[in-house]
ZAPA-738392 format. One record per atom (N, C-alpha, C): residue number from 1; residue in one letter; atom name; x, y, z. Coordinates in steps of 0.05 Angstrom, whole numbers, plus 5000, padded with zeros to 4 digits. Example, Ala and Ser with C-alpha at 12.3 -4.5 7.8 and 13.67 -1.06 7.14 Angstrom:
BEGIN
<rec><i>1</i><aa>a</aa><at>N</at><xx>5264</xx><yy>4886</yy><zz>5156</zz></rec>
<rec><i>1</i><aa>a</aa><at>CA</at><xx>5246</xx><yy>4910</yy><zz>5156</zz></rec>
<rec><i>1</i><aa>a</aa><at>C</at><xx>5264</xx><yy>4934</yy><zz>5156</zz></rec>
<rec><i>2</i><aa>s</aa><at>N</at><xx>5257</xx><yy>4955</yy><zz>5142</zz></rec>
<rec><i>2</i><aa>s</aa><at>CA</at><xx>5273</xx><yy>4979</yy><zz>5143</zz></rec>
<rec><i>2</i><aa>s</aa><at>C</at><xx>5258</xx><yy>5001</yy><zz>5157</zz></rec>
This chain:
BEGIN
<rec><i>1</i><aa>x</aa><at>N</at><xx>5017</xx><yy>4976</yy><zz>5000</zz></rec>
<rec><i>1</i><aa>x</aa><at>CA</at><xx>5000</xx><yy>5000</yy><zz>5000</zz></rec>
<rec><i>1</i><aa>x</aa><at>C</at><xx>5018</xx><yy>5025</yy><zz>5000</zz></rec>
<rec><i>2</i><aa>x</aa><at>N</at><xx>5011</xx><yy>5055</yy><zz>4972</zz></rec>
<rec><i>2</i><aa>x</aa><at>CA</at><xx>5025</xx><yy>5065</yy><zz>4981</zz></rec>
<rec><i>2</i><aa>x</aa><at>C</at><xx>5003</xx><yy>5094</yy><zz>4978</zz></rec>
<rec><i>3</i><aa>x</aa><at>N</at><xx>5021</xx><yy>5113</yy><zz>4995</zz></rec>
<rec><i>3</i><aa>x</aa><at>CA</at><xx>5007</xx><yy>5137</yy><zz>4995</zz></rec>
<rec><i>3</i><aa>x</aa><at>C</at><xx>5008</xx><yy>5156</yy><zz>4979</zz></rec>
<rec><i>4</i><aa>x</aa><at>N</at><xx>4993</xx><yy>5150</yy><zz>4963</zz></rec>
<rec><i>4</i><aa>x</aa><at>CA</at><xx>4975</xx><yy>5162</yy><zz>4930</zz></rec>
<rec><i>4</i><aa>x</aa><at>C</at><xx>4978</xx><yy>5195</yy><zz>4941</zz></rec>
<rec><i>5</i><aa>x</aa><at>N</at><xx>4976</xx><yy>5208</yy><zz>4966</zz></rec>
<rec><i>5</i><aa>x</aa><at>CA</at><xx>4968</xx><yy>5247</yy><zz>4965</zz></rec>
<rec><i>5</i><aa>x</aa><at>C</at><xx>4999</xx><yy>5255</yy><zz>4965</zz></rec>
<rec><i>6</i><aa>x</aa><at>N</at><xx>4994</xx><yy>5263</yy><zz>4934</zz></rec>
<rec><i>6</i><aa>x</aa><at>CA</at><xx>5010</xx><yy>5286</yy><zz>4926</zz></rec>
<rec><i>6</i><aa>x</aa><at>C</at><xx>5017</xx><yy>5309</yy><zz>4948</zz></rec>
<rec><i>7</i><aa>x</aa><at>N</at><xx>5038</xx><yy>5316</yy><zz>4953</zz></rec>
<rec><i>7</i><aa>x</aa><at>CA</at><xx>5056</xx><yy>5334</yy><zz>4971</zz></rec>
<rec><i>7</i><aa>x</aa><at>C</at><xx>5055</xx><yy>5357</yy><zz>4957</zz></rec>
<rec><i>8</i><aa>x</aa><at>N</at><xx>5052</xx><yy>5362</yy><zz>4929</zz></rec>
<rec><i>8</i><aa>x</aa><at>CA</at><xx>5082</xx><yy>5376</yy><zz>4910</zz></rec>
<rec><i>8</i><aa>x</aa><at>C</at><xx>5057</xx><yy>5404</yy><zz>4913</zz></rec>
<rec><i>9</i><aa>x</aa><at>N</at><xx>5038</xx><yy>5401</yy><zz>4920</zz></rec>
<rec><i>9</i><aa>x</aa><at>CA</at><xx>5017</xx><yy>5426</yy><zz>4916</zz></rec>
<rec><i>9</i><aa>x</aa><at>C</at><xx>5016</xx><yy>5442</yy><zz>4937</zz></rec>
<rec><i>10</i><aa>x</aa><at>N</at><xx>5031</xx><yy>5441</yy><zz>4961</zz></rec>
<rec><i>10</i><aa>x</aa><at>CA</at><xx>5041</xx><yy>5456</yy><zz>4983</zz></rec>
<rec><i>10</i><aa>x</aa><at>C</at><xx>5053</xx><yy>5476</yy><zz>4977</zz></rec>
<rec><i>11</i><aa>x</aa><at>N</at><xx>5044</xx><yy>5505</yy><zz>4990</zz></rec>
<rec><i>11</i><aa>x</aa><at>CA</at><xx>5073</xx><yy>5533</yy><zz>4981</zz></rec>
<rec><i>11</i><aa>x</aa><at>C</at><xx>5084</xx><yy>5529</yy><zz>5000</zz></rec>
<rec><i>12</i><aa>x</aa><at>N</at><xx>5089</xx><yy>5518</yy><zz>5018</zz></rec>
<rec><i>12</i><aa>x</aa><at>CA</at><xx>5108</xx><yy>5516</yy><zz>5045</zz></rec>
<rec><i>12</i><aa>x</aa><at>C</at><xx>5124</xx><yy>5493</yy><zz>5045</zz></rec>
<rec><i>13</i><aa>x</aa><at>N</at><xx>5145</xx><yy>5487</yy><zz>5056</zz></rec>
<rec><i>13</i><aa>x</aa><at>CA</at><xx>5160</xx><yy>5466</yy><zz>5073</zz></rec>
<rec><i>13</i><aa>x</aa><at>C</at><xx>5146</xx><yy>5458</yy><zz>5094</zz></rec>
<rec><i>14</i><aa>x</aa><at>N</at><xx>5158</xx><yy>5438</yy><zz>5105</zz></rec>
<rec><i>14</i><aa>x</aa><at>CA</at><xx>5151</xx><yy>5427</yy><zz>5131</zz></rec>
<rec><i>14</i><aa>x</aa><at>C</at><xx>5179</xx><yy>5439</yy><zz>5143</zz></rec>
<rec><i>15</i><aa>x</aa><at>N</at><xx>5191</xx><yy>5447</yy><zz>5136</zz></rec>
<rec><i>15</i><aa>x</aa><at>CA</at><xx>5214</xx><yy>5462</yy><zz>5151</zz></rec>
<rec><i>15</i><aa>x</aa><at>C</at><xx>5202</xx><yy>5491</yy><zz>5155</zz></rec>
<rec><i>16</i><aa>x</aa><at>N</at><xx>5186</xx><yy>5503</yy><zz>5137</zz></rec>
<rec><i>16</i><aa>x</aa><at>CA</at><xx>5178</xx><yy>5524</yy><zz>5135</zz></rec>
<rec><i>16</i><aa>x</aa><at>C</at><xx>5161</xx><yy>5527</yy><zz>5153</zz></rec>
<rec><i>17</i><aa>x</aa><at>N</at><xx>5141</xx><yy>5510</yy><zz>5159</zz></rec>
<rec><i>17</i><aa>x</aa><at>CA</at><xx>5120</xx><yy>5510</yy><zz>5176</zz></rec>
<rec><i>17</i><aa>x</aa><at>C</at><xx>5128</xx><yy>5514</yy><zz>5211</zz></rec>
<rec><i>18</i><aa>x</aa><at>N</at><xx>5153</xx><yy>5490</yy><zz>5212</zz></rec>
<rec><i>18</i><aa>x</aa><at>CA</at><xx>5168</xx><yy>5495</yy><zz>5237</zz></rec>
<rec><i>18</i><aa>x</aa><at>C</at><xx>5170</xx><yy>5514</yy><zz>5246</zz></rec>
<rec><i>19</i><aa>x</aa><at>N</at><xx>5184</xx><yy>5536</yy><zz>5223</zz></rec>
<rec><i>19</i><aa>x</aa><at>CA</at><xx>5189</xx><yy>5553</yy><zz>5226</zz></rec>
<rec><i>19</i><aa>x</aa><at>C</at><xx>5184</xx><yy>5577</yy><zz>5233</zz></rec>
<rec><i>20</i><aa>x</aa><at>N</at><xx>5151</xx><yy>5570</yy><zz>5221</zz></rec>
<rec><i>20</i><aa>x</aa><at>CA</at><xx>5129</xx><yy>5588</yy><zz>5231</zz></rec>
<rec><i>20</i><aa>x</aa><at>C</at><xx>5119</xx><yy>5585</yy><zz>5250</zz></rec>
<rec><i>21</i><aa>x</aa><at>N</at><xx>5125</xx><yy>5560</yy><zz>5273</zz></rec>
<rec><i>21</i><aa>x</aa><at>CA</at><xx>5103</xx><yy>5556</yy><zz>5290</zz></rec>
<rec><i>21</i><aa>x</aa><at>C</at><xx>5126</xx><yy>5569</yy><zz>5318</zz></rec>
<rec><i>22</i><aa>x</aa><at>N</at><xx>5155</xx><yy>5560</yy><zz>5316</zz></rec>
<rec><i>22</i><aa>x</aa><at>CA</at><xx>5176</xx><yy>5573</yy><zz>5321</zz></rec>
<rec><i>22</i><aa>x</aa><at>C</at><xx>5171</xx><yy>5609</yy><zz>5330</zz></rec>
<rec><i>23</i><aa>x</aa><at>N</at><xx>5167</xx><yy>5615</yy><zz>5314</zz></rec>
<rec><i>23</i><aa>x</aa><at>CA</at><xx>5168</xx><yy>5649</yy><zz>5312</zz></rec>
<rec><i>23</i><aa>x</aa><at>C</at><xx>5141</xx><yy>5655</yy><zz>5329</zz></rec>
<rec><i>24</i><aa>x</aa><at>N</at><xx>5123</xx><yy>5641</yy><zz>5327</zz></rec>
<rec><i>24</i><aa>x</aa><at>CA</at><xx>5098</xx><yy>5640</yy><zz>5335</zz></rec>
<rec><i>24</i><aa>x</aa><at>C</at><xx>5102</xx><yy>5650</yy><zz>5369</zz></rec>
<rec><i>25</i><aa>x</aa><at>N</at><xx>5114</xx><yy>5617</yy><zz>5381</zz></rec>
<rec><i>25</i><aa>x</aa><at>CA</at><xx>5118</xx><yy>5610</yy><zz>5404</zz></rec>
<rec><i>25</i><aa>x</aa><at>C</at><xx>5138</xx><yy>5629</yy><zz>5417</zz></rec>
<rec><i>26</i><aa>x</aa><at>N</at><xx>5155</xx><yy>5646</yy><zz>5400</zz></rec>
<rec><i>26</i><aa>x</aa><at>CA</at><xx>5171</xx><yy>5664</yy><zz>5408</zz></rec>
<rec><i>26</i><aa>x</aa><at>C</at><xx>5152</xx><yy>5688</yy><zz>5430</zz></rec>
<rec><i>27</i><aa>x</aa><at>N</at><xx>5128</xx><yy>5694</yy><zz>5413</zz></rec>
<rec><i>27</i><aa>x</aa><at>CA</at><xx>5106</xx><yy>5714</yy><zz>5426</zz></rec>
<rec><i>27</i><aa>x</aa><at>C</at><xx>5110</xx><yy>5736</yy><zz>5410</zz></rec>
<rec><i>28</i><aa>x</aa><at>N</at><xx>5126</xx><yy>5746</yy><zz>5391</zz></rec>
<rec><i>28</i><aa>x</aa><at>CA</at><xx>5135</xx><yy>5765</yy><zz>5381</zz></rec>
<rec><i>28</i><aa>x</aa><at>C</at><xx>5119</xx><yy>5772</yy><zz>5355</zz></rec>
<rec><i>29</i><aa>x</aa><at>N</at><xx>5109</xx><yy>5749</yy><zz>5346</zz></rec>
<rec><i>29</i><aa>x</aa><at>CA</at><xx>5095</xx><yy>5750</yy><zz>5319</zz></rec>
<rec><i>29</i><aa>x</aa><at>C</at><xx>5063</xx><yy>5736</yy><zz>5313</zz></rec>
<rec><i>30</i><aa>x</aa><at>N</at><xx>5052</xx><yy>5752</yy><zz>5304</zz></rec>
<rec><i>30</i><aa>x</aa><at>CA</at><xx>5021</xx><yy>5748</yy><zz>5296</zz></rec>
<rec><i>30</i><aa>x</aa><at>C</at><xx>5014</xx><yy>5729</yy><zz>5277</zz></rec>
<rec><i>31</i><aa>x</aa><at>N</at><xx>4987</xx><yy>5718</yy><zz>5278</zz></rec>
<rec><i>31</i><aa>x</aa><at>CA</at><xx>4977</xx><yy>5694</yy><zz>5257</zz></rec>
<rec><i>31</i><aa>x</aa><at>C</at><xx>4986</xx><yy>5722</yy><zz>5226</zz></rec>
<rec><i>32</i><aa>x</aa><at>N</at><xx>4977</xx><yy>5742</yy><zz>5231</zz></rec>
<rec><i>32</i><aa>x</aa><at>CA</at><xx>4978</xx><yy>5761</yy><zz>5210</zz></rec>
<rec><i>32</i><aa>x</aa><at>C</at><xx>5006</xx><yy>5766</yy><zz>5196</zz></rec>
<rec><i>33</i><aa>x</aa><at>N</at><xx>5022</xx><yy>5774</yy><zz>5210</zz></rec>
<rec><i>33</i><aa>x</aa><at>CA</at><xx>5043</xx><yy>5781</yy><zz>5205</zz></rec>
<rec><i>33</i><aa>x</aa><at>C</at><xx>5062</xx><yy>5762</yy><zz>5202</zz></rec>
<rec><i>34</i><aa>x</aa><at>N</at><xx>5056</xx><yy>5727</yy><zz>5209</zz></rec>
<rec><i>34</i><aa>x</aa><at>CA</at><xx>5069</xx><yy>5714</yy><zz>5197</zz></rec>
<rec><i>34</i><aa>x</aa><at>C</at><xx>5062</xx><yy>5695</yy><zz>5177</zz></rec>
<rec><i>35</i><aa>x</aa><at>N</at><xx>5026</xx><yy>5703</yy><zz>5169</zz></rec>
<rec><i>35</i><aa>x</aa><at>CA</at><xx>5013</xx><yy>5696</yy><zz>5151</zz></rec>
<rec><i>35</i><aa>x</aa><at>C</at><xx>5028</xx><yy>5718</yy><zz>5117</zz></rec>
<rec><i>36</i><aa>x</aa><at>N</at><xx>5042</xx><yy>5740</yy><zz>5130</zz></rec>
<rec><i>36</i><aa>x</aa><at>CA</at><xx>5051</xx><yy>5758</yy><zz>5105</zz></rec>
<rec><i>36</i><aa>x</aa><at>C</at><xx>5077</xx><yy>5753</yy><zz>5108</zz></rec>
<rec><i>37</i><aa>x</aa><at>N</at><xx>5095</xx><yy>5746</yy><zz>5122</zz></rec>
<rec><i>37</i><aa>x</aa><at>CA</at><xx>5120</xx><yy>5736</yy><zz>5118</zz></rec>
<rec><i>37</i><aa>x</aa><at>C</at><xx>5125</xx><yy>5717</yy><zz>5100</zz></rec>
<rec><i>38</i><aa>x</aa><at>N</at><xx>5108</xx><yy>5697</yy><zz>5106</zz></rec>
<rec><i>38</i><aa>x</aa><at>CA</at><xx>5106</xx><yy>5668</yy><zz>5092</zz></rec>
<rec><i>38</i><aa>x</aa><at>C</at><xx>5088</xx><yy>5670</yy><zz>5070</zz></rec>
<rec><i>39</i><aa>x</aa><at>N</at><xx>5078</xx><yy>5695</yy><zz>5058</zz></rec>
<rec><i>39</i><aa>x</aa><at>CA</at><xx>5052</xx><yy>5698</yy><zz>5032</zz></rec>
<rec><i>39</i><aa>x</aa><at>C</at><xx>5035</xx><yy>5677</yy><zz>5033</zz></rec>
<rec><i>40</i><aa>x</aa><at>N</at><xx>5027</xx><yy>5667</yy><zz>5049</zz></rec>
<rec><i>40</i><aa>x</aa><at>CA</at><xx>4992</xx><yy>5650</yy><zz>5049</zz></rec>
<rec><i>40</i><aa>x</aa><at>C</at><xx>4977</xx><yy>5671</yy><zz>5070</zz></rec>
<rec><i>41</i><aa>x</aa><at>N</at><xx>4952</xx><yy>5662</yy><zz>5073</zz></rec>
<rec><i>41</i><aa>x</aa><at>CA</at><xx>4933</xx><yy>5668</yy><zz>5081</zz></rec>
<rec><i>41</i><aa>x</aa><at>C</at><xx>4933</xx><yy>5669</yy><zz>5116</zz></rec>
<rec><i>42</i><aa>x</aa><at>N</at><xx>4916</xx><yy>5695</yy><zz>5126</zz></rec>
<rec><i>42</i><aa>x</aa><at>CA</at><xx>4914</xx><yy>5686</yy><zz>5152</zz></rec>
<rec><i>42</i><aa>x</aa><at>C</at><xx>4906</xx><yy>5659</yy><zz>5170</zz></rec>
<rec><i>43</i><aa>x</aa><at>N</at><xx>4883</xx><yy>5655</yy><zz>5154</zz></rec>
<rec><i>43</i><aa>x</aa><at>CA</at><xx>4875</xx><yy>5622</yy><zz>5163</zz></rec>
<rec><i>43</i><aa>x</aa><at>C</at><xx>4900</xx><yy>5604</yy><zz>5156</zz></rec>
<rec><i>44</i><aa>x</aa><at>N</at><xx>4911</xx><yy>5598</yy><zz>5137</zz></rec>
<rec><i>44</i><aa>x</aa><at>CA</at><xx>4930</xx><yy>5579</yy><zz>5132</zz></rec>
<rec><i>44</i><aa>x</aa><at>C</at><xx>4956</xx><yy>5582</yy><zz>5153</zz></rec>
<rec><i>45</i><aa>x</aa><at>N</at><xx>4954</xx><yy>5607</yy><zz>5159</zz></rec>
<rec><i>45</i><aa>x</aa><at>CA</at><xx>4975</xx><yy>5611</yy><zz>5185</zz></rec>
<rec><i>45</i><aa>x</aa><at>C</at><xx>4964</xx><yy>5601</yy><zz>5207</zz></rec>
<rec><i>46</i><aa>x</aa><at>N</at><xx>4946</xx><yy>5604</yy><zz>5216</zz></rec>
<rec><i>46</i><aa>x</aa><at>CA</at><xx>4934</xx><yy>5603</yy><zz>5237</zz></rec>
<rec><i>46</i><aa>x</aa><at>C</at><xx>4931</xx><yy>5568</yy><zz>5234</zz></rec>
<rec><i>47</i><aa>x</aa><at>N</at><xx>4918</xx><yy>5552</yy><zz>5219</zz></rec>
<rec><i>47</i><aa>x</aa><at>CA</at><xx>4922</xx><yy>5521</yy><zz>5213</zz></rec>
<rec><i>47</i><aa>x</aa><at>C</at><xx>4952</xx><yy>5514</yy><zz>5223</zz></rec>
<rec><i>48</i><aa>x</aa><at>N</at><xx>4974</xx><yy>5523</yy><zz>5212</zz></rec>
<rec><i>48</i><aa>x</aa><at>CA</at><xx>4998</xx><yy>5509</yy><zz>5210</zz></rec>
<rec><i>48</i><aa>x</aa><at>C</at><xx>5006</xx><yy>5509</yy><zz>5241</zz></rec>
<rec><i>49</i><aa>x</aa><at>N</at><xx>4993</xx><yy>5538</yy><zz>5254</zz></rec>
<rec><i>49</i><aa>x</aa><at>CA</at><xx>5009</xx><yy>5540</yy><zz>5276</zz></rec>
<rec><i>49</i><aa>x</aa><at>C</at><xx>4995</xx><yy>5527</yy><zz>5295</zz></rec>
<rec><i>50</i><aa>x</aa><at>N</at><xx>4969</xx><yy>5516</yy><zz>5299</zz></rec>
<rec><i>50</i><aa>x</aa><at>CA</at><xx>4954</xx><yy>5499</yy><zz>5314</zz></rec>
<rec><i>50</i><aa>x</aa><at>C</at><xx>4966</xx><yy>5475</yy><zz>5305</zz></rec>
<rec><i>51</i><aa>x</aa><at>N</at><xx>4975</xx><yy>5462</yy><zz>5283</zz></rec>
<rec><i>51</i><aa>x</aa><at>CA</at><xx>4980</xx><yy>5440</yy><zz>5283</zz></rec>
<rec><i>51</i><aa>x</aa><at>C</at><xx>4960</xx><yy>5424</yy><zz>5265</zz></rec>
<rec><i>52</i><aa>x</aa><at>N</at><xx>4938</xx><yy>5441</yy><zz>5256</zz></rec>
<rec><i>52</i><aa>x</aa><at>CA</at><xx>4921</xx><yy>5425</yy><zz>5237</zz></rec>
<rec><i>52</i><aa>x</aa><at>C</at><xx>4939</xx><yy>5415</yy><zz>5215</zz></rec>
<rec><i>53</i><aa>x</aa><at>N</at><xx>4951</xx><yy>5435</yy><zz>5200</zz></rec>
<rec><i>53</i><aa>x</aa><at>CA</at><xx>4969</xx><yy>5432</yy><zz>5175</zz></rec>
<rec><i>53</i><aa>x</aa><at>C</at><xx>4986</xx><yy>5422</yy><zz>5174</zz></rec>
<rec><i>54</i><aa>x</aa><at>N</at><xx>5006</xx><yy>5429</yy><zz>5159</zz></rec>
<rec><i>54</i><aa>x</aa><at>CA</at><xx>5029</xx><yy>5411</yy><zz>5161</zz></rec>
<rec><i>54</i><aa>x</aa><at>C</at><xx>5044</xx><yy>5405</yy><zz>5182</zz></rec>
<rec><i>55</i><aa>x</aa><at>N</at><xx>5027</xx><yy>5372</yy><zz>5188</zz></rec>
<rec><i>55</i><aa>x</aa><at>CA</at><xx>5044</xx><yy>5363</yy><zz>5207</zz></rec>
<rec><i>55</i><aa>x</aa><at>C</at><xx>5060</xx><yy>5339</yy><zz>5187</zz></rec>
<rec><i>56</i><aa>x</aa><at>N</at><xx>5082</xx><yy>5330</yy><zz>5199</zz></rec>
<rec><i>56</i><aa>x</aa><at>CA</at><xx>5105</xx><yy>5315</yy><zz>5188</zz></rec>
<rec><i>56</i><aa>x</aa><at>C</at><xx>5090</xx><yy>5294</yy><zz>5174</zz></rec>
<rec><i>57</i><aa>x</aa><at>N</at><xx>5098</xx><yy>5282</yy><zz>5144</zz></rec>
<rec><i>57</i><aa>x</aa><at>CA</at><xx>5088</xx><yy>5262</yy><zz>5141</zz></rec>
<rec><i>57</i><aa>x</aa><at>C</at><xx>5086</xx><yy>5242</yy><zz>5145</zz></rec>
<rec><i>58</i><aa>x</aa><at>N</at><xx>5074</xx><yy>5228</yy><zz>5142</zz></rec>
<rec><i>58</i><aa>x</aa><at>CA</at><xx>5076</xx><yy>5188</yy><zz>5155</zz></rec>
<rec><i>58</i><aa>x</aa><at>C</at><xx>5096</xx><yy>5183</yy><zz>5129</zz></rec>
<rec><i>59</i><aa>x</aa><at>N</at><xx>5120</xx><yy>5166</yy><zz>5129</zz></rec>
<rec><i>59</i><aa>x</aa><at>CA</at><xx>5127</xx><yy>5154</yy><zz>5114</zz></rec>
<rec><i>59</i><aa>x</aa><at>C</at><xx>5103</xx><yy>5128</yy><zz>5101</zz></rec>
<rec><i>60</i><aa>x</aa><at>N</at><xx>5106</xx><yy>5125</yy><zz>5087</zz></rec>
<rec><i>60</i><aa>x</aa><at>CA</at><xx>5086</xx><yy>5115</yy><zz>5070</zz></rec>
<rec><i>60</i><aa>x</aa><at>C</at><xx>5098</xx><yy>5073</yy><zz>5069</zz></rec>
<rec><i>61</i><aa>x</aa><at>N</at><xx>5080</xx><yy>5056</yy><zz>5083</zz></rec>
<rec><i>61</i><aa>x</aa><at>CA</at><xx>5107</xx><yy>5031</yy><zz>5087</zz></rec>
<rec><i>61</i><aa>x</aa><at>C</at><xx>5113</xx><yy>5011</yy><zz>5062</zz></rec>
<rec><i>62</i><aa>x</aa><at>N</at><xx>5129</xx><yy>5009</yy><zz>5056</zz></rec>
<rec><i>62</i><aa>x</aa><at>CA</at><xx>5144</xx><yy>4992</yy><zz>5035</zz></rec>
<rec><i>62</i><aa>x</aa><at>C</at><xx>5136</xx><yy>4970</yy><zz>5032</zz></rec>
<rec><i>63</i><aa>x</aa><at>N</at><xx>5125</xx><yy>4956</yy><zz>5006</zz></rec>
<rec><i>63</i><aa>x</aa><at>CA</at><xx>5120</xx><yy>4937</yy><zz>5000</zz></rec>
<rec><i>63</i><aa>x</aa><at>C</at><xx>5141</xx><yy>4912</yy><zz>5003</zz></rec>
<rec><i>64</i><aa>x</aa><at>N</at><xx>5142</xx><yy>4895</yy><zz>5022</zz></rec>
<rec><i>64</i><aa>x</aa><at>CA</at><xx>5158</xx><yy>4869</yy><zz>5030</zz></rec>
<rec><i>64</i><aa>x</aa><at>C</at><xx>5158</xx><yy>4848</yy><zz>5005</zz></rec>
<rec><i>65</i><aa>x</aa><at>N</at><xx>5180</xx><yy>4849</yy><zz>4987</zz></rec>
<rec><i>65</i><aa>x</aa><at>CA</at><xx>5184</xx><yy>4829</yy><zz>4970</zz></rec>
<rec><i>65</i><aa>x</aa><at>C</at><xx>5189</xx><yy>4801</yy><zz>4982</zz></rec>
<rec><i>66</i><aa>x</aa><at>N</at><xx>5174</xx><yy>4775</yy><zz>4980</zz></rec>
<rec><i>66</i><aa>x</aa><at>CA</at><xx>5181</xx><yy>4753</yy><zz>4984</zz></rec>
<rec><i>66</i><aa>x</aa><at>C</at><xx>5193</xx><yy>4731</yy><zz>4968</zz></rec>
């Protein structure tokens, strides 16, 4: 079984996201203001930094040749 959802349609990293949730937790920066750092949307900021969004992927498990 493998995991068919396409990644490639993301504007962010998962490094990127870190990075955003990072800055977040700092206290210094807004869903807003790091929704315009990162050019997506206030909601999409506000998703990543709760953790709805990009969270890390599941590796997807390997078909066992016998």
């Amino acid at each position: 079984m493998t995991n068919s959802y396409n990644w490639s349609h993301r504007k962010l990293t998962f490094e990127q996201a870190e990075e955003m949730r990072h800055l977040y937790s700092l206290g210094n920066a807004s869903h807003a203001k790091l929704a315009k750092q990162f050019n997506v949307s206030t909601t999409v900021a506000r998703f990543i930094i709760n953790n709805v969004n990009y969270k890390n992927p599941i590796p997807s498990p390997q078909k066992v040749r016998k």
